[in-house]
N, CA, C and O atoms as a CHARMM CRD file, in Angstrom:
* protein
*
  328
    1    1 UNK  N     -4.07600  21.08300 -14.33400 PROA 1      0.00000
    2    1 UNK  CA    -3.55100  19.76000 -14.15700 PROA 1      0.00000
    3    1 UNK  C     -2.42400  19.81300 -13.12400 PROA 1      0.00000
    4    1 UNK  O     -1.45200  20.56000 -13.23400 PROA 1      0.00000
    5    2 UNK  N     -2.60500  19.05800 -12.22400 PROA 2      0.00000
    6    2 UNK  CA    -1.38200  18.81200 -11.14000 PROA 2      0.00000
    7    2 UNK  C     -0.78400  17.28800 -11.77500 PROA 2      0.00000
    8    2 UNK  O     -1.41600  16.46900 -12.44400 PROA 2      0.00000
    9    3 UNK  N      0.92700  17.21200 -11.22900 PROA 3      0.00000
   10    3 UNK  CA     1.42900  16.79900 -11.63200 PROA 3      0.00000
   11    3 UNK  C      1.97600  16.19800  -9.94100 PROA 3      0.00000
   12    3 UNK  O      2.27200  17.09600  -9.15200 PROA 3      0.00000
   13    4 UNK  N      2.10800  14.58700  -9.38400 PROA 4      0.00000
   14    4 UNK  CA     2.84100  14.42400  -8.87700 PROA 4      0.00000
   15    4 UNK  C      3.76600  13.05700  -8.62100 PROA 4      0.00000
   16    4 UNK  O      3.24300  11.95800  -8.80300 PROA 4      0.00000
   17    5 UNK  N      4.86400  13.13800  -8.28300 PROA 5      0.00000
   18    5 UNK  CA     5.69700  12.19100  -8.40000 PROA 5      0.00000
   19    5 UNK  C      5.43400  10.75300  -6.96500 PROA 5      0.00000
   20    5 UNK  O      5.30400  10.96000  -5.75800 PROA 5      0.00000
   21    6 UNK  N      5.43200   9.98300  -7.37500 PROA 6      0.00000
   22    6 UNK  CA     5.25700   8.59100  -6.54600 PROA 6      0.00000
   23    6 UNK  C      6.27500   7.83300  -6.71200 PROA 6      0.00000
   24    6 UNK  O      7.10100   7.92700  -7.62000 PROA 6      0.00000
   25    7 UNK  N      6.24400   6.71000  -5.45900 PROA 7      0.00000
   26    7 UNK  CA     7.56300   6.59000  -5.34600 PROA 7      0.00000
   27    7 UNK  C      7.50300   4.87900  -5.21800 PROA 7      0.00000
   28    7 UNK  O      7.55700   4.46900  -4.05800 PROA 7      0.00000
   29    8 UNK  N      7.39200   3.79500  -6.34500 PROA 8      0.00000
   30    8 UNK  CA     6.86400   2.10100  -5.35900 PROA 8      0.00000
   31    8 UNK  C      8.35600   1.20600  -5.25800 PROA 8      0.00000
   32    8 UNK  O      9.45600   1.01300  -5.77600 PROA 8      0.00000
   33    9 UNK  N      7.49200   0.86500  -4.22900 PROA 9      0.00000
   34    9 UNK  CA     8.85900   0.09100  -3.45000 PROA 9      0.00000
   35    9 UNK  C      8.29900  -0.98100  -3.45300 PROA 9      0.00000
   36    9 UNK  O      7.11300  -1.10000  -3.14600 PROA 9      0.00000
   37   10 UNK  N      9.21200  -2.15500  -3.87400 PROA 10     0.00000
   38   10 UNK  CA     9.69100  -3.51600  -3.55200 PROA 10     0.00000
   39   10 UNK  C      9.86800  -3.57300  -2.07900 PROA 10     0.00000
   40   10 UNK  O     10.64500  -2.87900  -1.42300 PROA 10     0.00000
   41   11 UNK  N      8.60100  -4.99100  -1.39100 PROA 11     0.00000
   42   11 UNK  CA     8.65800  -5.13100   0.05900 PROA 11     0.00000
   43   11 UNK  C     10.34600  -5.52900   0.47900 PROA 11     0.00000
   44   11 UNK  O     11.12800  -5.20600   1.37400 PROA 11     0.00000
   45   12 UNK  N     10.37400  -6.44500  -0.77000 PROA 12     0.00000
   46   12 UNK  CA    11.89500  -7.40200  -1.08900 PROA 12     0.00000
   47   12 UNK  C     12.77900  -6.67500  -0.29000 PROA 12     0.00000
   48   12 UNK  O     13.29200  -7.11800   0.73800 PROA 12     0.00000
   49   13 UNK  N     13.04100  -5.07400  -0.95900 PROA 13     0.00000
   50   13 UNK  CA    14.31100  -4.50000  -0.80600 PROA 13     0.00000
   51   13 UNK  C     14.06900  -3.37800  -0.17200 PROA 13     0.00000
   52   13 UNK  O     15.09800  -2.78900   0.16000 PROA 13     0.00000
   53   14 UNK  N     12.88200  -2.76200   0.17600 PROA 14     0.00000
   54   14 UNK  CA    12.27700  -1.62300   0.91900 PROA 14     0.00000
   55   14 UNK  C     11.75600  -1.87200   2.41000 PROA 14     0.00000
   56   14 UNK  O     11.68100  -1.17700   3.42400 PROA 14     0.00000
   57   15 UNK  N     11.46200  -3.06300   2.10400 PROA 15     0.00000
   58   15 UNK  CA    10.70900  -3.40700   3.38900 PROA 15     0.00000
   59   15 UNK  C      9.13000  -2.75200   3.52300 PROA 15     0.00000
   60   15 UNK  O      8.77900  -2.39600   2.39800 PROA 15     0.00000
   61   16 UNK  N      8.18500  -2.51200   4.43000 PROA 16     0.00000
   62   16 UNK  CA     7.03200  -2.56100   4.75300 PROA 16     0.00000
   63   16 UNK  C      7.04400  -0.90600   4.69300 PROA 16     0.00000
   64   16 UNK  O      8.13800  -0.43400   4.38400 PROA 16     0.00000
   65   17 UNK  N      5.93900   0.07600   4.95600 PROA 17     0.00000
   66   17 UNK  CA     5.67000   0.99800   5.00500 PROA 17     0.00000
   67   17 UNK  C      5.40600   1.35700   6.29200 PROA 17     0.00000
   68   17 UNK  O      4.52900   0.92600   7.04100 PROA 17     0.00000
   69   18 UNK  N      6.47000   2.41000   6.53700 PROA 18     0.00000
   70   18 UNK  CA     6.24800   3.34400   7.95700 PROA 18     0.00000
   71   18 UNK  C      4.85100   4.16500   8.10900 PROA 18     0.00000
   72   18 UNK  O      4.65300   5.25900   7.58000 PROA 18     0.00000
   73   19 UNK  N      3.85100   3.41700   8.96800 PROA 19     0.00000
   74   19 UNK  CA     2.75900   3.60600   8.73500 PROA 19     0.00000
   75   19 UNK  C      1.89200   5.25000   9.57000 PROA 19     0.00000
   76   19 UNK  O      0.96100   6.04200   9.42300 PROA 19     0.00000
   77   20 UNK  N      3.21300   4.86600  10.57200 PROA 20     0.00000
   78   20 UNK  CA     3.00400   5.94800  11.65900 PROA 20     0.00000
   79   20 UNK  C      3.14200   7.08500  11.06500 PROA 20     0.00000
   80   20 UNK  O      2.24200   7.92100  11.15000 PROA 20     0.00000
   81   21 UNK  N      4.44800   7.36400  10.25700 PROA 21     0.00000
   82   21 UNK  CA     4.73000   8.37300   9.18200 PROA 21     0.00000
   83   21 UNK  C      4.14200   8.82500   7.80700 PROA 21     0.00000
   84   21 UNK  O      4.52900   9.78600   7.14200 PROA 21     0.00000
   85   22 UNK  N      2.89500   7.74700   7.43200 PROA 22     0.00000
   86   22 UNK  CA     2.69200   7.84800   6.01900 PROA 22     0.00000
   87   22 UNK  C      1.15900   7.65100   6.13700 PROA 22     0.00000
   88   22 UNK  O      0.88600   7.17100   5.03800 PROA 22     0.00000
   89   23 UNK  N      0.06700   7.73900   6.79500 PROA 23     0.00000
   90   23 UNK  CA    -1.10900   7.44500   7.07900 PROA 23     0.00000
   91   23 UNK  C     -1.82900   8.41700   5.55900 PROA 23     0.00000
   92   23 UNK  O     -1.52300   9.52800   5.12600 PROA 23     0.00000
   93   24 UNK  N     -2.40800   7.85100   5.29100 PROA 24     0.00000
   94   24 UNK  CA    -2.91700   8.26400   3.54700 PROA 24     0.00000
   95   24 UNK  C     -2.26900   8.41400   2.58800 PROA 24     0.00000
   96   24 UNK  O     -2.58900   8.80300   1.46500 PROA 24     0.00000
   97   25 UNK  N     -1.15500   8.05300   3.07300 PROA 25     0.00000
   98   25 UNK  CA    -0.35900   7.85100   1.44600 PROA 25     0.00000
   99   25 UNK  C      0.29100   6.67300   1.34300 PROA 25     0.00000
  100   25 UNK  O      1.49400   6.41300   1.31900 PROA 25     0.00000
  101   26 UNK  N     -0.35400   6.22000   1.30500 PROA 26     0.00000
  102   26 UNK  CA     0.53200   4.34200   0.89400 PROA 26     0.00000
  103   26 UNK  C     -0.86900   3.56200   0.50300 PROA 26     0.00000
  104   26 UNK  O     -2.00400   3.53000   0.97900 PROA 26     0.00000
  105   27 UNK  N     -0.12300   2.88600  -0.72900 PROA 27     0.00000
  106   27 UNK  CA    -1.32000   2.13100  -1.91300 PROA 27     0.00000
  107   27 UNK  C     -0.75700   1.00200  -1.66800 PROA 27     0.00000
  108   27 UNK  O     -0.24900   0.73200  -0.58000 PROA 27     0.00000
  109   28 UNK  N     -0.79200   0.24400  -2.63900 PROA 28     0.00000
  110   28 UNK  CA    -0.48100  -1.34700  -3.04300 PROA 28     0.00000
  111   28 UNK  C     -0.86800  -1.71100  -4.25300 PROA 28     0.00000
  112   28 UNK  O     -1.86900  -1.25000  -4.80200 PROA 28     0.00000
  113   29 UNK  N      0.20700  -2.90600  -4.95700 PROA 29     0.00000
  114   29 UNK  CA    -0.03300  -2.90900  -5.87300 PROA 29     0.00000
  115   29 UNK  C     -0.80100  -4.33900  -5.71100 PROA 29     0.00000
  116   29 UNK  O     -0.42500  -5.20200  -4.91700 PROA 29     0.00000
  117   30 UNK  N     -1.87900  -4.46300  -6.53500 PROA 30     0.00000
  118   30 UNK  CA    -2.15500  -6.21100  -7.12800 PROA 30     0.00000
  119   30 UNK  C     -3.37300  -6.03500  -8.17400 PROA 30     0.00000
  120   30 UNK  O     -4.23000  -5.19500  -8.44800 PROA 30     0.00000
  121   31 UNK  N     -2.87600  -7.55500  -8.67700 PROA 31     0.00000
  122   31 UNK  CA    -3.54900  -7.69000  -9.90500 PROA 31     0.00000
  123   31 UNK  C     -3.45200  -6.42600 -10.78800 PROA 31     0.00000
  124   31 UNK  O     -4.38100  -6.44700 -11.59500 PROA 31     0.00000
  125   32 UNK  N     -2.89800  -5.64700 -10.89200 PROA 32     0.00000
  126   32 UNK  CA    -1.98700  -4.86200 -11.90500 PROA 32     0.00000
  127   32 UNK  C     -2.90600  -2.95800 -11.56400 PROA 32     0.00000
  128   32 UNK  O     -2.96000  -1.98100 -12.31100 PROA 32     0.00000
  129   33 UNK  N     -3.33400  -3.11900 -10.47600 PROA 33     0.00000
  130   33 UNK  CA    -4.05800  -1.93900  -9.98800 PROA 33     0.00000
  131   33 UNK  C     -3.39700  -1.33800  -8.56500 PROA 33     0.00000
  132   33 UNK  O     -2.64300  -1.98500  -7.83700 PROA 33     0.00000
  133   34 UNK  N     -3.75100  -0.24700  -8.37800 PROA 34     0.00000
  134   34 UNK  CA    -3.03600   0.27000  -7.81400 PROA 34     0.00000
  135   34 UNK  C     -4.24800   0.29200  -6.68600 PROA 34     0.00000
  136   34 UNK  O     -5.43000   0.26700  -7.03100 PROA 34     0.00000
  137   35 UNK  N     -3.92700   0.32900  -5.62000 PROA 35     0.00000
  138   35 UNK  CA    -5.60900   0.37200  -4.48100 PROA 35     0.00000
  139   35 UNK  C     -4.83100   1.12500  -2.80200 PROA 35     0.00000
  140   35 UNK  O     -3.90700   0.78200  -2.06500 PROA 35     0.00000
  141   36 UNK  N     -5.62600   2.03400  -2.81200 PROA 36     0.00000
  142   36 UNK  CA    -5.37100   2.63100  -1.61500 PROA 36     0.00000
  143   36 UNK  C     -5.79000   1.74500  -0.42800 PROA 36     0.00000
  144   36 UNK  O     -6.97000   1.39400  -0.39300 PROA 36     0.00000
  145   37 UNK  N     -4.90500   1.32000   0.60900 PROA 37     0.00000
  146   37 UNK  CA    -4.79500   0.62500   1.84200 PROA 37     0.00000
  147   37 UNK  C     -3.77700   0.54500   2.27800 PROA 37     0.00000
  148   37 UNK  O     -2.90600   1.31200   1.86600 PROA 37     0.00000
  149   38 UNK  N     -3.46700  -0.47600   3.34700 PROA 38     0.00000
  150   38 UNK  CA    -2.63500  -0.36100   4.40500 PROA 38     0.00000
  151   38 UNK  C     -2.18100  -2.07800   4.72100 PROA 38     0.00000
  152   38 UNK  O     -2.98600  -2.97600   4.47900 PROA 38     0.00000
  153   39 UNK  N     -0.98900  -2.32200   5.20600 PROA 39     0.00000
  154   39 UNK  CA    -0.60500  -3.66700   5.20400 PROA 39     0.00000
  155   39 UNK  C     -1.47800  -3.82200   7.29800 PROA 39     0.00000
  156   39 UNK  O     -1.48800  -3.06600   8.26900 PROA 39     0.00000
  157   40 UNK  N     -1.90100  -4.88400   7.07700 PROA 40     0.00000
  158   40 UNK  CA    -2.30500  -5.53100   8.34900 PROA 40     0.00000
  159   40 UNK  C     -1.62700  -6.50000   8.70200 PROA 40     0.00000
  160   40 UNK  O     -0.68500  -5.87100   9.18400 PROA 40     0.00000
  161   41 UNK  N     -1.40000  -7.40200   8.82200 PROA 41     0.00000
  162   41 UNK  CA    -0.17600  -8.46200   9.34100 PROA 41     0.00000
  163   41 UNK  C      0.28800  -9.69100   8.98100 PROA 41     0.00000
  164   41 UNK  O     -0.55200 -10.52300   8.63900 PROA 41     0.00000
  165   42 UNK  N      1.55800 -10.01700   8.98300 PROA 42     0.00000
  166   42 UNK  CA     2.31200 -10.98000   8.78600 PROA 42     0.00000
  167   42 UNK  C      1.55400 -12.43100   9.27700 PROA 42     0.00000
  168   42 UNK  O      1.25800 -12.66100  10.44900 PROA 42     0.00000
  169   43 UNK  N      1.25600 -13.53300   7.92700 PROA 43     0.00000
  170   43 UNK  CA     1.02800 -14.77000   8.28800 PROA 43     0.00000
  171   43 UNK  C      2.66800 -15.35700   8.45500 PROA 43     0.00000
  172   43 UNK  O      3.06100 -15.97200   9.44500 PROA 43     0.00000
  173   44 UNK  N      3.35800 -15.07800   7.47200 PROA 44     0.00000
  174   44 UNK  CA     5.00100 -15.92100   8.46000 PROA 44     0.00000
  175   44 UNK  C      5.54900 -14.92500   8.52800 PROA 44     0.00000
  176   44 UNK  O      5.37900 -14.23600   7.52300 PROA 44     0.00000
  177   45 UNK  N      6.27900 -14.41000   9.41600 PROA 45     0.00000
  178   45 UNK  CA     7.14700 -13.13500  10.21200 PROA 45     0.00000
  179   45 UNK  C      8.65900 -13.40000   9.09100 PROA 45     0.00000
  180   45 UNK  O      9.36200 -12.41000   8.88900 PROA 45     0.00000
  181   46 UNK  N      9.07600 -14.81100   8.40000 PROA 46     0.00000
  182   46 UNK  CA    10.33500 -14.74200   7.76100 PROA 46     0.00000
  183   46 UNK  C      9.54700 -14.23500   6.08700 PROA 46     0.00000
  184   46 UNK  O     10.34100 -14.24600   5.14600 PROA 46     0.00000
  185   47 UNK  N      8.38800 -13.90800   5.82900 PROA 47     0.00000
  186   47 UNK  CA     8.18900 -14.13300   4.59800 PROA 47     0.00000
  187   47 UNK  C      6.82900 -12.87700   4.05500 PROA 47     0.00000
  188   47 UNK  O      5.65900 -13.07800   3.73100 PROA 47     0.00000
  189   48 UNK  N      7.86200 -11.24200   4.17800 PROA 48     0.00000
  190   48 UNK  CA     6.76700 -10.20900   4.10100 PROA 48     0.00000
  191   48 UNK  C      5.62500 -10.43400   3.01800 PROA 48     0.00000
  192   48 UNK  O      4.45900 -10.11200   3.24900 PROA 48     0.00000
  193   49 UNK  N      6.02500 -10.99600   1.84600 PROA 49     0.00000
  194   49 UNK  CA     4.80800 -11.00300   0.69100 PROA 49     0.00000
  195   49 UNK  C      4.07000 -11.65100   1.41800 PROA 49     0.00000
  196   49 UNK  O      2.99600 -11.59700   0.82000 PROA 49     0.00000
  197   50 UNK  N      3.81000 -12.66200   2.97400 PROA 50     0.00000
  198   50 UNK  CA     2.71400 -13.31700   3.54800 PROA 50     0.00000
  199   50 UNK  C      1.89400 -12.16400   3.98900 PROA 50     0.00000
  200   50 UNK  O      0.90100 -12.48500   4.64200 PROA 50     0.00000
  201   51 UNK  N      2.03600 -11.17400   3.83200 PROA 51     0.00000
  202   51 UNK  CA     1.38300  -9.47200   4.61700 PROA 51     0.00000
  203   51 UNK  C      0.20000 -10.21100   3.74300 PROA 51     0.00000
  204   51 UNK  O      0.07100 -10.96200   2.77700 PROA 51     0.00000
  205   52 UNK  N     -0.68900  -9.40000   4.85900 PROA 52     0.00000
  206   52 UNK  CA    -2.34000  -9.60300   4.50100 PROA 52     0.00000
  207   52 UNK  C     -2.42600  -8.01900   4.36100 PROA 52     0.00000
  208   52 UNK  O     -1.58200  -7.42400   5.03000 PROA 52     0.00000
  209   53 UNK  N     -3.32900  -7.19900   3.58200 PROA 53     0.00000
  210   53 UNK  CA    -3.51900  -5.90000   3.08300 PROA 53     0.00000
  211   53 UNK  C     -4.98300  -5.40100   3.13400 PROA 53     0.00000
  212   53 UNK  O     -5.82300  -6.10300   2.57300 PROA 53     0.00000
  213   54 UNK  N     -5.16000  -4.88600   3.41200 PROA 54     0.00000
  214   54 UNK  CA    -6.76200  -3.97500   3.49500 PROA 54     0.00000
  215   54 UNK  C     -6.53100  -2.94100   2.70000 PROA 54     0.00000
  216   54 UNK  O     -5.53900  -2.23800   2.89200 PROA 54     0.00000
  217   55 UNK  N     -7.47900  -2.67100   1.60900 PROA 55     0.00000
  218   55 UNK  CA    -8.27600  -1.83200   1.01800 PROA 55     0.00000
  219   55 UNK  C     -8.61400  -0.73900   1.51200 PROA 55     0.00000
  220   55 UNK  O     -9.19200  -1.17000   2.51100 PROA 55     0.00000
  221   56 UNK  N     -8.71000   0.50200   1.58900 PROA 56     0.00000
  222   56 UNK  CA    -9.68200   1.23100   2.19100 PROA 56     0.00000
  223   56 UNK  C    -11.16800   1.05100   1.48600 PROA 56     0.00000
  224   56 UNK  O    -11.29400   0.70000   0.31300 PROA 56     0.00000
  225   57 UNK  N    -12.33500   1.35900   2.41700 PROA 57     0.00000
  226   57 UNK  CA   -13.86400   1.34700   2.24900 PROA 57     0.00000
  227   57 UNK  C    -14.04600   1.59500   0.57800 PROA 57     0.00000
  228   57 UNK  O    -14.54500   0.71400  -0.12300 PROA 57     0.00000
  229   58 UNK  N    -13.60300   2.84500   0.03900 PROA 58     0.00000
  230   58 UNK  CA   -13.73300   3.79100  -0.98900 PROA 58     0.00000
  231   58 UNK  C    -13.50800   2.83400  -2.14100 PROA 58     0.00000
  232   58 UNK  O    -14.16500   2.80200  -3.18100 PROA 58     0.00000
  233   59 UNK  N    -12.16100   1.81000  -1.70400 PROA 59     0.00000
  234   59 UNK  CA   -11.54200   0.86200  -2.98300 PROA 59     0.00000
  235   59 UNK  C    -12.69900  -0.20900  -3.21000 PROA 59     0.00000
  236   59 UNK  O    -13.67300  -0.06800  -3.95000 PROA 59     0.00000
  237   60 UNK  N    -12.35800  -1.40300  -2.34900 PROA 60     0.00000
  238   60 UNK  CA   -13.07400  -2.61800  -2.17100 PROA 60     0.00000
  239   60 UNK  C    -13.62600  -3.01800  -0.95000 PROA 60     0.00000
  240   60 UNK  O    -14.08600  -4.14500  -0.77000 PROA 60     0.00000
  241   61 UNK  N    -13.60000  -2.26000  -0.22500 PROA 61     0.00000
  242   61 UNK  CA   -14.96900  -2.58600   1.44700 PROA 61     0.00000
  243   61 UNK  C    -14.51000  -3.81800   1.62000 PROA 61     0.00000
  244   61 UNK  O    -14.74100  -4.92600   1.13600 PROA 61     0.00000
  245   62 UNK  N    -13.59900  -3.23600   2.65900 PROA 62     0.00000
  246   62 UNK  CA   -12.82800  -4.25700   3.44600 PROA 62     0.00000
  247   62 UNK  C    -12.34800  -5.23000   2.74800 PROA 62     0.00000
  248   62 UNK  O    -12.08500  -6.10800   3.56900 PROA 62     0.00000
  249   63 UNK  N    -12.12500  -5.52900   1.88200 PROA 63     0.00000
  250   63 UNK  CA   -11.46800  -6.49600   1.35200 PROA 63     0.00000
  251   63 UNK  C     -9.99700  -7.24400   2.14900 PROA 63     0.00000
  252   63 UNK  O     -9.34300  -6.44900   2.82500 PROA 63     0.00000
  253   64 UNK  N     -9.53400  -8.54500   2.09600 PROA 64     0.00000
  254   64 UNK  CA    -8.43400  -8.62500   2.58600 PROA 64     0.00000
  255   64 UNK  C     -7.64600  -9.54500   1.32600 PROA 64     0.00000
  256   64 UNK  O     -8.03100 -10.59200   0.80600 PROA 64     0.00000
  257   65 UNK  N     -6.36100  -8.71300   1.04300 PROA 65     0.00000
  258   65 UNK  CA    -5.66100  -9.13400   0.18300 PROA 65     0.00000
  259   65 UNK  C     -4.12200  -9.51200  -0.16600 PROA 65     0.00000
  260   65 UNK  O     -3.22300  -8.67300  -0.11500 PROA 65     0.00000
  261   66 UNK  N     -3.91300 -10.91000  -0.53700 PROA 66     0.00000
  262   66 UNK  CA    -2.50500 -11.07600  -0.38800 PROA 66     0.00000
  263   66 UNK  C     -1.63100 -11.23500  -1.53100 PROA 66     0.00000
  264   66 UNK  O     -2.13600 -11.17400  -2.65200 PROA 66     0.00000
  265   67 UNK  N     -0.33900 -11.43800  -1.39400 PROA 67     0.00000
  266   67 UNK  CA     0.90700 -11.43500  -2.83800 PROA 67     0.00000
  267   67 UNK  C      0.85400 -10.44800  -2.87300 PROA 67     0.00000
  268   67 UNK  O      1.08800  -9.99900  -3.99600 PROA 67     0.00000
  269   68 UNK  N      0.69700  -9.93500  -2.33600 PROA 68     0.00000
  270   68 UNK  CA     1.11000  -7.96800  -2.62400 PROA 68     0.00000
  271   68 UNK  C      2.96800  -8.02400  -2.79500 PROA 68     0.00000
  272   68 UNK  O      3.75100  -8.47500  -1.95800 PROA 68     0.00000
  273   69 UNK  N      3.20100  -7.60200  -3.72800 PROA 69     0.00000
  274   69 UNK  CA     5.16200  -7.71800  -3.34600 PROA 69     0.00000
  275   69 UNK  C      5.44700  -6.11200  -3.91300 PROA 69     0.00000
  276   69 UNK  O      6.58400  -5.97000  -4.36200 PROA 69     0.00000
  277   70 UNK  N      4.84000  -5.25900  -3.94200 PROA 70     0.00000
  278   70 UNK  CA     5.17700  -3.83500  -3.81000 PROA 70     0.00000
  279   70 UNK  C      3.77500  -2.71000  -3.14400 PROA 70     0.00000
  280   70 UNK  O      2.55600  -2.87500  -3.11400 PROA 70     0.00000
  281   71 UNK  N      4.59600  -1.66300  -2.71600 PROA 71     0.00000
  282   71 UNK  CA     3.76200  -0.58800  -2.57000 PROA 71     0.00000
  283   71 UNK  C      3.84000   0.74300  -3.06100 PROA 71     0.00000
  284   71 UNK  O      4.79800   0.93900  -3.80900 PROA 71     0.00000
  285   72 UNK  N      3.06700   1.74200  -2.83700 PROA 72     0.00000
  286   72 UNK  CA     3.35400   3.28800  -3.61900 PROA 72     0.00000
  287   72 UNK  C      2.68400   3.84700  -2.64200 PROA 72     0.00000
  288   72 UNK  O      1.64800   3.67600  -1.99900 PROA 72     0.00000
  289   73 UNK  N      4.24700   5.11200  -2.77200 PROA 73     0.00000
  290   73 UNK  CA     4.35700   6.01700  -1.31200 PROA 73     0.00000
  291   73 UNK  C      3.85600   7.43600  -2.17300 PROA 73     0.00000
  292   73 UNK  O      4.40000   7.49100  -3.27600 PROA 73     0.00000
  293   74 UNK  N      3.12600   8.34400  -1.94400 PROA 74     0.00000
  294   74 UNK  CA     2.15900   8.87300  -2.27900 PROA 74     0.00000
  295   74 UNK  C      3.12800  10.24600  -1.39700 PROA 74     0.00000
  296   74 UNK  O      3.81400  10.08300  -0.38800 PROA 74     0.00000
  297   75 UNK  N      2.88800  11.65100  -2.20400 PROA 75     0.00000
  298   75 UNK  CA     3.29300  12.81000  -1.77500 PROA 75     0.00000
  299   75 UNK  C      2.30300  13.15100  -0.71200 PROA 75     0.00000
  300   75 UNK  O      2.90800  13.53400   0.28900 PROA 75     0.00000
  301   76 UNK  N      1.43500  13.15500  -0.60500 PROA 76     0.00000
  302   76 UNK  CA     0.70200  13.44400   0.36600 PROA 76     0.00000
  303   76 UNK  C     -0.66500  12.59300   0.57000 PROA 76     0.00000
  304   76 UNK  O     -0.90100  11.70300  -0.24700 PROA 76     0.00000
  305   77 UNK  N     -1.44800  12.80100   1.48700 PROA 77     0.00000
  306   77 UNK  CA    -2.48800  11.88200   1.47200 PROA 77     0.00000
  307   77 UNK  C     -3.12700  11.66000   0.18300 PROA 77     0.00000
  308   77 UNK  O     -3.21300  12.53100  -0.68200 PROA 77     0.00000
  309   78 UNK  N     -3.52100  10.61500   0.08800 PROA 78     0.00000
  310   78 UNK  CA    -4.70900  10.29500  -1.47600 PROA 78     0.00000
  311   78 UNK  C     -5.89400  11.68600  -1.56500 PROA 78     0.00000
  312   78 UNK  O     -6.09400  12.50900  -2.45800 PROA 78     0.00000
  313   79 UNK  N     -6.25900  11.57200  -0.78300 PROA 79     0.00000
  314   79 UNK  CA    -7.51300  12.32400  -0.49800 PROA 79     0.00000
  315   79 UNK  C     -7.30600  14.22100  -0.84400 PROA 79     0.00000
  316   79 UNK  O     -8.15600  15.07600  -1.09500 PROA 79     0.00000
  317   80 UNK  N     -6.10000  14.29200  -0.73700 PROA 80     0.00000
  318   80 UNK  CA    -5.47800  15.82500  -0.82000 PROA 80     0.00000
  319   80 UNK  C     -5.10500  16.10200  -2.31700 PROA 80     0.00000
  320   80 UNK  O     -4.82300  17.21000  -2.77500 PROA 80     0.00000
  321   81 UNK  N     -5.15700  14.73400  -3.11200 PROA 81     0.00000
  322   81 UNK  CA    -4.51200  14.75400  -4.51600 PROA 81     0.00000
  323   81 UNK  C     -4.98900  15.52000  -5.08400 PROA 81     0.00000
  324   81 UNK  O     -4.33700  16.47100  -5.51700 PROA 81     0.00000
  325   82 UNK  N     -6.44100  15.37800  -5.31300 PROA 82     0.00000
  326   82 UNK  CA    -7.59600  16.29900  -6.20400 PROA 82     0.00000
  327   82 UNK  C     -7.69500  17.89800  -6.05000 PROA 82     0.00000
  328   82 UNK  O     -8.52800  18.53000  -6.69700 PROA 82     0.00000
């Protein structure tokens, strides 16, 4: 059994995910699940929960999803967890 620590941040008070720096490790939370993807872009630039969110393929195939108001920063890529 591996054991590792995650880290979710409030967009509120964290702000968005450094994407350049974190490419496979950043989830999202909604509807009370946790789903590996990536934020795609701002419908109002004053109002981050407007972030639109993609899924990766593996989660929900392409899905696009919003109200996201946190994320989870992942020790290393998802894919490396196992």
């Amino acid at each position: 059994m591996s054991k590792y620590e995650i880290i979710v941040h409030e967009i509120k008070t964290d702000g968005l995910p450094d994407m350049d720096n974190l490419t496979g490790r950043v989830a999202f939370i909604w509807d009370g699940a946790i789903c590996s993807g990536w934020p795609l872009y701002l419908d109002d630039p004053s109002d981050p929960e407007s972030l639109l969110w993609e899924a990766s393929e593996d989660e929900m195939g392409r899905v696009k999803f919003h109200g996201v108001t946190h994320w989870v920063e992942f020790p290393k890529p998802v894919w490396k967890l196992s």
